[in-house]
C-alpha positions as CSV (number, residue, x, y, z in Angstrom):
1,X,-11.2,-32.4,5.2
2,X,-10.3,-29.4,6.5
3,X,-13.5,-26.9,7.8
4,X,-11.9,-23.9,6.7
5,X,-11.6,-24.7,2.8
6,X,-14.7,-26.6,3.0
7,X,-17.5,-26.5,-0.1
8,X,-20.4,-27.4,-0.8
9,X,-20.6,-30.6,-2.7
10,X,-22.5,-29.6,-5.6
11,X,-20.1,-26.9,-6.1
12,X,-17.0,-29.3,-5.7
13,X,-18.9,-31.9,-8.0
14,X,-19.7,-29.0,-10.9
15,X,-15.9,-27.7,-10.3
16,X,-14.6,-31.8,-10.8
17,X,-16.6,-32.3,-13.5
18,X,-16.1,-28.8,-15.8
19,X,-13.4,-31.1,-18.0
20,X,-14.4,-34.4,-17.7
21,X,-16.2,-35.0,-21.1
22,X,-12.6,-33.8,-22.0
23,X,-10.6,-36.9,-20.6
24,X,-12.7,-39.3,-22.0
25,X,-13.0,-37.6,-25.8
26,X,-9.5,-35.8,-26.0
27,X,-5.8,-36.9,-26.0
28,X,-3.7,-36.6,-22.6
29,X,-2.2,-34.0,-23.4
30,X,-4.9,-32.1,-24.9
31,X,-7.3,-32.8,-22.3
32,X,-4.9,-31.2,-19.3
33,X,-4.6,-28.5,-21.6
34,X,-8.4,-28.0,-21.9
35,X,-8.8,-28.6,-18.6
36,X,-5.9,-26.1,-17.3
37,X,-8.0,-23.5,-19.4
38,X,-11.4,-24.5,-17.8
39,X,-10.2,-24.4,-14.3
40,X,-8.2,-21.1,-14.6
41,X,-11.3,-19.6,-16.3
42,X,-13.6,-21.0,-13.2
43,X,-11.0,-19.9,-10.6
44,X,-11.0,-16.0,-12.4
45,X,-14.9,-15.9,-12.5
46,X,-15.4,-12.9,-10.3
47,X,-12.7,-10.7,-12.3
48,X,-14.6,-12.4,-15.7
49,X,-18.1,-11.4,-14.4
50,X,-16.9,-7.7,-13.6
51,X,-15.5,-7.7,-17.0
52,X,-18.0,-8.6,-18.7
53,X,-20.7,-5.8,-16.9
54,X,-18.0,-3.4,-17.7
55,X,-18.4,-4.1,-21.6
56,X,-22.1,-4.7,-21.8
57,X,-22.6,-1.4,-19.5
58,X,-20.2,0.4,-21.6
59,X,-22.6,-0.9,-25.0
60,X,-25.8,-0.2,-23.9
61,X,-25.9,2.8,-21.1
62,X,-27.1,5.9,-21.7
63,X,-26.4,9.6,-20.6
64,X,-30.2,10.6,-19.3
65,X,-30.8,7.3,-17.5
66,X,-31.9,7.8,-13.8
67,X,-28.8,5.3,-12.3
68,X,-25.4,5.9,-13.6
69,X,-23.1,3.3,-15.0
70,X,-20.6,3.1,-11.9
71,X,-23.4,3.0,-9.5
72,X,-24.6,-0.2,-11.1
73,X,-21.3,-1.6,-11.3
74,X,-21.5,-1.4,-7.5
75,X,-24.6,-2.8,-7.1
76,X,-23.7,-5.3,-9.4
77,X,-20.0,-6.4,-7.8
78,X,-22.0,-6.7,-4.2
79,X,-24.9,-8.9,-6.0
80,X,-22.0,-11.1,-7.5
81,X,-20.2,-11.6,-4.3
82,X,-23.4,-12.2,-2.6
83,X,-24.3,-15.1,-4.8
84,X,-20.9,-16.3,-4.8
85,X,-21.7,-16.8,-1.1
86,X,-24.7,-18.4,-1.2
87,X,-24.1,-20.8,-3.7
88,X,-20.5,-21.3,-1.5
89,X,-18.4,-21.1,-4.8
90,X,-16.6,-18.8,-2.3
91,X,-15.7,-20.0,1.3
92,X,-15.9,-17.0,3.9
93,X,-12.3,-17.7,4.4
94,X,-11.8,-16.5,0.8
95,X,-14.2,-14.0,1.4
96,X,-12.5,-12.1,4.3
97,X,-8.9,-12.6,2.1
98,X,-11.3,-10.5,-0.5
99,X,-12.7,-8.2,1.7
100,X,-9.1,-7.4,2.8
101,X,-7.5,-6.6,-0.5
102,X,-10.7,-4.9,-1.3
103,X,-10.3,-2.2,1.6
104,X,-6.2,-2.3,1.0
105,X,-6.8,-1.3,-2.8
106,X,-9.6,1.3,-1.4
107,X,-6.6,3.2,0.0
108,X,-4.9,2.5,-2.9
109,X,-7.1,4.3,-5.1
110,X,-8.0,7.3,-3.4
111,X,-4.1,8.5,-2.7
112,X,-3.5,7.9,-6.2
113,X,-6.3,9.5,-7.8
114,X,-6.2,12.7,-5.9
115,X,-2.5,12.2,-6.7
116,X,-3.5,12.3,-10.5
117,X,-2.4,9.2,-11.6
118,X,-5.7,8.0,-13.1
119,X,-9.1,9.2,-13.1
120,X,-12.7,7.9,-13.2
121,X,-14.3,10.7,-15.2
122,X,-18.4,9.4,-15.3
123,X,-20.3,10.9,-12.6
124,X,-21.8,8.5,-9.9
125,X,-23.7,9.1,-6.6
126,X,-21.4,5.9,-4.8
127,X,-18.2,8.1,-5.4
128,X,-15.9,9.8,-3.1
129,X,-12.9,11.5,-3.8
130,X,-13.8,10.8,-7.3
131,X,-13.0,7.2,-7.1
132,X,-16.4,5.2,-7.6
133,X,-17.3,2.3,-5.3
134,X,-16.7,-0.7,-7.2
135,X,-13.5,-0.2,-7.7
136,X,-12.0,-2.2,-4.9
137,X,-14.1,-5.1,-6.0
138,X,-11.7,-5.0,-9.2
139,X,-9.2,-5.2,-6.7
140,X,-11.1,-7.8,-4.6
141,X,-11.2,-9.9,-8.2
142,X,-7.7,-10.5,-7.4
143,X,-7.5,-11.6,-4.4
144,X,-10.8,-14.0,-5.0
145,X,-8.8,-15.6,-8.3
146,X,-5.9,-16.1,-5.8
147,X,-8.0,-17.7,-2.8
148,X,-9.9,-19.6,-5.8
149,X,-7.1,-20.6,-8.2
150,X,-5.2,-22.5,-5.3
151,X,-8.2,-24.4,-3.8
152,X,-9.5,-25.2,-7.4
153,X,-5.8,-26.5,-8.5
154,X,-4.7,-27.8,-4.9
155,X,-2.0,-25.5,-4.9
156,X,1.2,-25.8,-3.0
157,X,4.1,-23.7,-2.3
158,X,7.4,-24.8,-1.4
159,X,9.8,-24.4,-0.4
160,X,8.4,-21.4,0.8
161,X,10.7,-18.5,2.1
162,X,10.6,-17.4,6.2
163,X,6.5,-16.1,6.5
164,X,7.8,-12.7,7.9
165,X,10.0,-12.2,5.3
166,X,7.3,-12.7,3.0
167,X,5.1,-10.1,4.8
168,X,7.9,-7.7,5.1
169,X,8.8,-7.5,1.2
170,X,4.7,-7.0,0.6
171,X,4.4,-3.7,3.3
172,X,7.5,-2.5,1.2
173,X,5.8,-2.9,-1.8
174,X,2.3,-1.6,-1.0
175,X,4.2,1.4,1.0
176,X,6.5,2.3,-2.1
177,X,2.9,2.3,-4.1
178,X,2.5,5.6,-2.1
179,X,6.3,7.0,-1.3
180,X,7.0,6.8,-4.7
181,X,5.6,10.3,-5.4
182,X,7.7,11.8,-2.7
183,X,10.6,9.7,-2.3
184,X,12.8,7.8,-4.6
185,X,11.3,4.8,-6.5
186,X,13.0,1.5,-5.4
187,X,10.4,-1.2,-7.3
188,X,13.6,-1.8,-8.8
189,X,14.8,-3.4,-5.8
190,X,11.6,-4.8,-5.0
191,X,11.5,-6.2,-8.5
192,X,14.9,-7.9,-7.1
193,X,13.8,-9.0,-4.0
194,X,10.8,-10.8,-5.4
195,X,13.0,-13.1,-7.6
196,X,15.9,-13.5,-4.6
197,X,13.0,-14.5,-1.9
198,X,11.4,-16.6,-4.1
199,X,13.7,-18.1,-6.7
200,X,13.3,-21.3,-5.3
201,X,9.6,-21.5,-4.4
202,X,7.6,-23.6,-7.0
203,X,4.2,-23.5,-7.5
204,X,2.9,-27.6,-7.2
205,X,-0.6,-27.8,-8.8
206,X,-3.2,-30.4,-10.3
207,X,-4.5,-30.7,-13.6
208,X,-4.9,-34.5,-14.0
209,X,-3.7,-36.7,-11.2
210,X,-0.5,-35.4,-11.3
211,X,1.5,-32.4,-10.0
212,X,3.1,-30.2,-11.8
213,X,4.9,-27.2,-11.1
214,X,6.0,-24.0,-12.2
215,X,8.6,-21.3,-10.6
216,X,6.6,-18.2,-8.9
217,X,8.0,-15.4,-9.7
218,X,7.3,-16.9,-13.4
219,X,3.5,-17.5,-12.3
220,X,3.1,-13.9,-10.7
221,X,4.3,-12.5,-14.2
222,X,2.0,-14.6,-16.6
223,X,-0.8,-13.4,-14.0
224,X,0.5,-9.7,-14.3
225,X,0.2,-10.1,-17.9
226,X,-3.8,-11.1,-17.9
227,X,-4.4,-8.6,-15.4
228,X,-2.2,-6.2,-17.7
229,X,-5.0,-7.3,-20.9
230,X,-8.1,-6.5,-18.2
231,X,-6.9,-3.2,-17.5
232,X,-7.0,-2.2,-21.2
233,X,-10.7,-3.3,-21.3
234,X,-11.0,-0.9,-18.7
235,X,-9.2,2.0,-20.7
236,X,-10.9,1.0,-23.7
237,X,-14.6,1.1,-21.9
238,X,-13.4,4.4,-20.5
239,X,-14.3,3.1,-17.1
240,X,-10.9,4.8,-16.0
241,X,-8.0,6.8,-18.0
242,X,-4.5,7.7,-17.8
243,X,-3.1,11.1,-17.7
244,X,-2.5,11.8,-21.9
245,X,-4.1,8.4,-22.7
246,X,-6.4,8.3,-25.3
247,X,-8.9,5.8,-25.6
248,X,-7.5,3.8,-28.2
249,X,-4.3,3.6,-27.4
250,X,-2.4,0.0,-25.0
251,X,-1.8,0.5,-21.7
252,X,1.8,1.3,-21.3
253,X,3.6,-2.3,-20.8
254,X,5.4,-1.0,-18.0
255,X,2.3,-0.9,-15.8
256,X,2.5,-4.5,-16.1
257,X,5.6,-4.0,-13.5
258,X,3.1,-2.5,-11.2
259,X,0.5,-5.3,-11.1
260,X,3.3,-7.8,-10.7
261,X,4.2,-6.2,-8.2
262,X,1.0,-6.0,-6.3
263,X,0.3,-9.3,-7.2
264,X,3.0,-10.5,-4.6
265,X,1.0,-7.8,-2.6
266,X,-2.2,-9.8,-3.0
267,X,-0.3,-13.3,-2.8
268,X,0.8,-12.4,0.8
269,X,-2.7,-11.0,1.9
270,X,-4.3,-14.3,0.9
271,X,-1.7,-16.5,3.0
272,X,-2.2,-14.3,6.0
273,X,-5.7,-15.5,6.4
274,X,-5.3,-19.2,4.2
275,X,-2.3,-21.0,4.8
276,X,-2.6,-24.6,4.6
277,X,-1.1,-24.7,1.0
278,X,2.5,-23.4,2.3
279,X,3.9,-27.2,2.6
280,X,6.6,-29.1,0.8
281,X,6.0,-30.2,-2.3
282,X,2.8,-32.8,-2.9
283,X,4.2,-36.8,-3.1
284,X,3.0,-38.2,-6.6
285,X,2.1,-41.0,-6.7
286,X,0.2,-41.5,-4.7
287,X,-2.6,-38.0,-4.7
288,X,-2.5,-36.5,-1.2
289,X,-5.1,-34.5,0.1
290,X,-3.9,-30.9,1.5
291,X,-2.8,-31.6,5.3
292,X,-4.5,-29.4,8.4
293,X,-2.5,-26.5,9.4
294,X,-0.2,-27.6,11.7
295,X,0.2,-31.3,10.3
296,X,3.7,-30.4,9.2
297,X,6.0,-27.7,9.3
298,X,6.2,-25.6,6.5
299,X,9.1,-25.2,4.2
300,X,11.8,-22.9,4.5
């Protein structure tokens, strides 16, 4: 086993055995699906956790009180990633992958709220530039579902595209995030070069015993999509608005473009610090455990 991805075995054990009453009571089929569901909804905990404080925050705070909402978000995000620590449900590899998307999203948010793209309009004492604290960790949910789905599912990636490639097409991205306001918008072409770089890298993952697979740049866009129904919790909550947007009203659909993009953002942070799972495809059967990096040479 390989130290960098290791957990504690309580944690492994607890993760193994989420759908395990569901094997032995349900049919195959039904019982991967259950499963699938379980494991994506243990991988997304962090995001699920934020969620869930912005609702219940949202229900019960009140103007007068001495500690405003967004400050206890903050506190709140750093007590969950604490815990996640200590009870090693993250590994400190995972957590420097979050701590990097965190500060990269940072950035993020102060250009474009000063650029008036969205706004946080509660007051808080942990805000500057009128972007309050905790939200990078919303940001850093992403990257810890990333680091988390693909240990908790054994992900692999192949065949995976030249690495520097990879890391090229994500600066683009994140840089056109900014440029956009004073240069033309080219996610167009990024939207492009996302499926031509990756149209032939599947995603190999474990439900059961054995792998299955699905295209990426289909994966990136059914996790744009869930990120896409967070966000309007957020506009909902009033945690954060659009320009024009009232509160009831969807998140424009083609903001969904923009988290797929970023999500290829956040894909290639996470394999700049973790990249044991970019190997050809897993042999089935029999199960193979994940090899060391450098056991193999990864696909191109």
């Amino acid at each position: 086993m390989d130290p960098r991805i290791h957990i504690d075995g309580g944690t492994r054990r607890l993760e193994r055995g989420m759908g395990d009453w569901a094997r032995r009571r349900l049919p195959g089929w039904l019982a991967d699906l259950v499963m699938f569901t379980l494991k994506q909804g243990w991988a997304a905990l962090f995001g699920g956790l934020l969620l869930v404080a912005i609702l219940a925050t949202k229900a019960i705070w009140q103007p007068g009180w001495a500690l405003a909402r967004y400050d206890f978000l903050v506190i709140f995000a750093l007590c969950t990633q604490a815990l996640f620590l200590w009870a090693r449900l993250e590994t400190w590899e995972e957590a420097k992958v979050i701590a990097l998307f965190h500060l990269t999203g940072t950035a993020m948010e102060f250009f474009k709220v000063q650029a008036g793209s969205w706004a946080y309009p509660e007051v808080g004492v942990l805000k500057i530039l009128g972007v309050p604290m905790f939200s990078g960790f919303m940001y850093a949910a992403i990257g810890s579902y990333i680091a988390r789905v693909a240990r908790i599912f054994e992900m692999r990636f192949a065949p995976y595209p030249p690495f520097w490639m990879t890391v090229v097409l994500a600066v683009a991205i994140y840089v056109n995030f900014f440029a956009h306001h004073f240069l033309p918008d080219i996610r167009l072409a990024l939207f492009a070069a996302t499926v031509l770089l990756f149209a032939r890298t599947r995603v190999w993952f474990y439900v059961g015993e054995r792998p299955l697979w699905m295209p990426l740049p289909l994966t990136a866009f059914l996790v744009a999509l869930m990120v896409w129904v967070a966000e309007n919790i957020g506009t909902v909550t009033g945690t954060w608005a659009y320009p024009g947007q009232h509160w009831t009203e969807m998140v424009s659909f083609s903001k969904m473009g923009s988290w797929y993009l970023l999500l290829f953002v956040a894909f290639v942070t996470v394999t700049l610090v973790m990249r044991d799972f970019l190997y050809r495809a897993p042999q089935s059967p029999p199960r193979r455990p994940l090899p060391h990096l450098g056991d193999e040479e990864p696909a191109v």
